[in-house]
C-alpha positions in Angstrom: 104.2 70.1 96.9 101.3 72.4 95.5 101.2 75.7 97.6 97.5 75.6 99.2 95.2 78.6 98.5 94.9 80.7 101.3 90.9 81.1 102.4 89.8 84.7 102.6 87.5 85.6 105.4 84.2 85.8 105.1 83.3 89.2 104.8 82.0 90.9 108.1 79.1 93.8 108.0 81.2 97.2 108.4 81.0 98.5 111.6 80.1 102.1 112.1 82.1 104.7 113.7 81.1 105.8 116.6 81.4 109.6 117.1 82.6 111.2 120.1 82.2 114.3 121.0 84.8 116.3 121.1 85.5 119.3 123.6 85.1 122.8 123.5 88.0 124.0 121.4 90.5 126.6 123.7 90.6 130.3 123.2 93.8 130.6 122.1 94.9 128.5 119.2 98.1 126.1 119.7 100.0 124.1 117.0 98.6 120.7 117.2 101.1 117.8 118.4 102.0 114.8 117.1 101.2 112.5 119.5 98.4 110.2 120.3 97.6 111.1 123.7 94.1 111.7 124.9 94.4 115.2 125.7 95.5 116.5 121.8 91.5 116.1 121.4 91.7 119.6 123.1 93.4 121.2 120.3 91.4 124.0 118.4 89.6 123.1 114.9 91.3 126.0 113.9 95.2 125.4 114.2 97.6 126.1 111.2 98.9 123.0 110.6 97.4 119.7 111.4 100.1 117.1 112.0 100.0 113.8 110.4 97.9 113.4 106.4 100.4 114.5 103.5 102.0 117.3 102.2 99.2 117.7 100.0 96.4 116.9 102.8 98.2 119.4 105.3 98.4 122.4 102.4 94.4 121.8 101.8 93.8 121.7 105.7 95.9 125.0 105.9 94.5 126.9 103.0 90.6 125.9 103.9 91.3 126.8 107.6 93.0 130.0 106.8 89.4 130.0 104.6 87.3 129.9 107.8 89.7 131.8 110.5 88.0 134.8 107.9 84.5 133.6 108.6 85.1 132.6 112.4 82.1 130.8 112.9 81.4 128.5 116.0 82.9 125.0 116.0 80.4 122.8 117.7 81.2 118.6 118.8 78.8 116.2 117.6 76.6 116.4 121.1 75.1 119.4 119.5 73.4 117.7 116.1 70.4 115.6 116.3 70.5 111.8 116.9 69.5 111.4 113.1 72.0 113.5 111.6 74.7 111.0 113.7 73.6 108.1 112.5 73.7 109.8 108.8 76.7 110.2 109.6 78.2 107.0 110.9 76.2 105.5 107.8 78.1 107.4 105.2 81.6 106.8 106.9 80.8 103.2 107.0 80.2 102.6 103.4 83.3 104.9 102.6 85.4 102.5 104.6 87.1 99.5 102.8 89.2 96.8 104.7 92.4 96.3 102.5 92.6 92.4 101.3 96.2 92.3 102.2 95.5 93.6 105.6 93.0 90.5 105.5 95.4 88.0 104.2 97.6 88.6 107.1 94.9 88.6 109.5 95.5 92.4 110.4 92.6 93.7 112.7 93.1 97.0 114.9 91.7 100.5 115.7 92.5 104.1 114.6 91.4 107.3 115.8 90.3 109.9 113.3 90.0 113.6 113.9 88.9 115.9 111.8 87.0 118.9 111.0 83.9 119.5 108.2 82.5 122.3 107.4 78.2 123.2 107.4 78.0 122.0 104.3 80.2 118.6 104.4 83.6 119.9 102.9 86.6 118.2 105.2 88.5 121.2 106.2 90.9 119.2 108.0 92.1 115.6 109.1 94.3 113.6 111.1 94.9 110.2 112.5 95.3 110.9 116.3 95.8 107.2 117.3 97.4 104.7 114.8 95.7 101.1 114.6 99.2 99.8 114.9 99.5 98.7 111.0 100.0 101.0 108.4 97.7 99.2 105.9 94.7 100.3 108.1 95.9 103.3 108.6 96.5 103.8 105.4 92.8 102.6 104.3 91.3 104.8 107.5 92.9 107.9 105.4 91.4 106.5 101.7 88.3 106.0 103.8 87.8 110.0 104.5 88.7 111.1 101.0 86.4 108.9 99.5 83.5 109.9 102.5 84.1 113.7 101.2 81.9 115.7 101.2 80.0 114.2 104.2 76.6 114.9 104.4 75.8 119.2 105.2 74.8 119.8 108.6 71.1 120.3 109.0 69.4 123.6 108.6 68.4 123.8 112.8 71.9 123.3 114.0 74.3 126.5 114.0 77.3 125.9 113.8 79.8 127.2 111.0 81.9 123.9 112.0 82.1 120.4 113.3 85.1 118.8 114.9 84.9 115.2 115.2 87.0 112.2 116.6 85.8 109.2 115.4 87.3 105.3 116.6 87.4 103.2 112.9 87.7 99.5 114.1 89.0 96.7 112.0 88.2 93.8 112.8 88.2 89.9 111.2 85.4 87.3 112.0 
């Protein structure tokens, strides 16, 4: 018997990460853990070495945070930007993103949590997936998803901050 063709799903319109904000980063800073529970969104933006990403993500997020430790500027959450800058935001995330077609094919649907930190003007400084989606092709397409998004878009001129630490939910979902 002739194998039938497997229908693809009709494509669904891209959800948009919602930003949360993300506390006020502690005083003194701690080696960020590994784990996914709520409470390592208390970590500081500026840690030596984020855990999860690649060798070659971790040395970036190492030698750009060693970068700013110099310029110690103030790490604000994204309750302090204006409502249009967020939805910016979310915008240009949601056209980075890309749900994989094998992921599709096997009917693959979950949600990650994304940390990370940008600078004023976009640059990612650091990254991390703080909660996996439970399949590593979406993980793996929430991590193409912020090196494709990089640069984000520069923080406007009226808001202060040096720094903007972010966790951001990036649902998968089939219709």
């Amino acid at each position: 018997p002739e194998p039938e063709p497997e229908p693809e799903p009709a494509p669904e319109p891209e959800p948009e990460p919602e930003p949360e904000p993300e506390p006020t980063p502690e005083s003194t800073p701690q080696p960020e853990r590994q784990d996914a529970r709520p409470d390592a969104a208390t970590q500081t933006a500026t840690a030596a070495e984020p855990a999860g990403g690649s060798d070659a993500t971790s040395a970036r997020a190492q030698a750009s945070t060693a970068g700013e430790q110099a310029q110690s500027g103030s790490t604000g959450s994204v309750s302090d930007t204006p409502a249009d800058y967020r939805g910016e935001l979310r915008a240009w995330l949601a056209r980075s993103k890309e749900y994989p077609r094998r992921a599709r094919r096997l009917r693959q649907e979950g949600t990650a949590t994304l940390y990370f930190v940008m600078d004023r003007n976009g640059n990612v400084l650091e990254w991390e997936i703080r909660k996996s989606s439970g399949h590593p092709l979406l993980d793996e397409a929430v991590e193409n998803m912020i090196k494709r998004a990089d640069p984000l878009p520069a923080l406007p001129d009226n808001v202060s901050m040096q720094r903007l630490a972010l966790t951001v939910p990036v649902s998968f979902k089939l219709r």
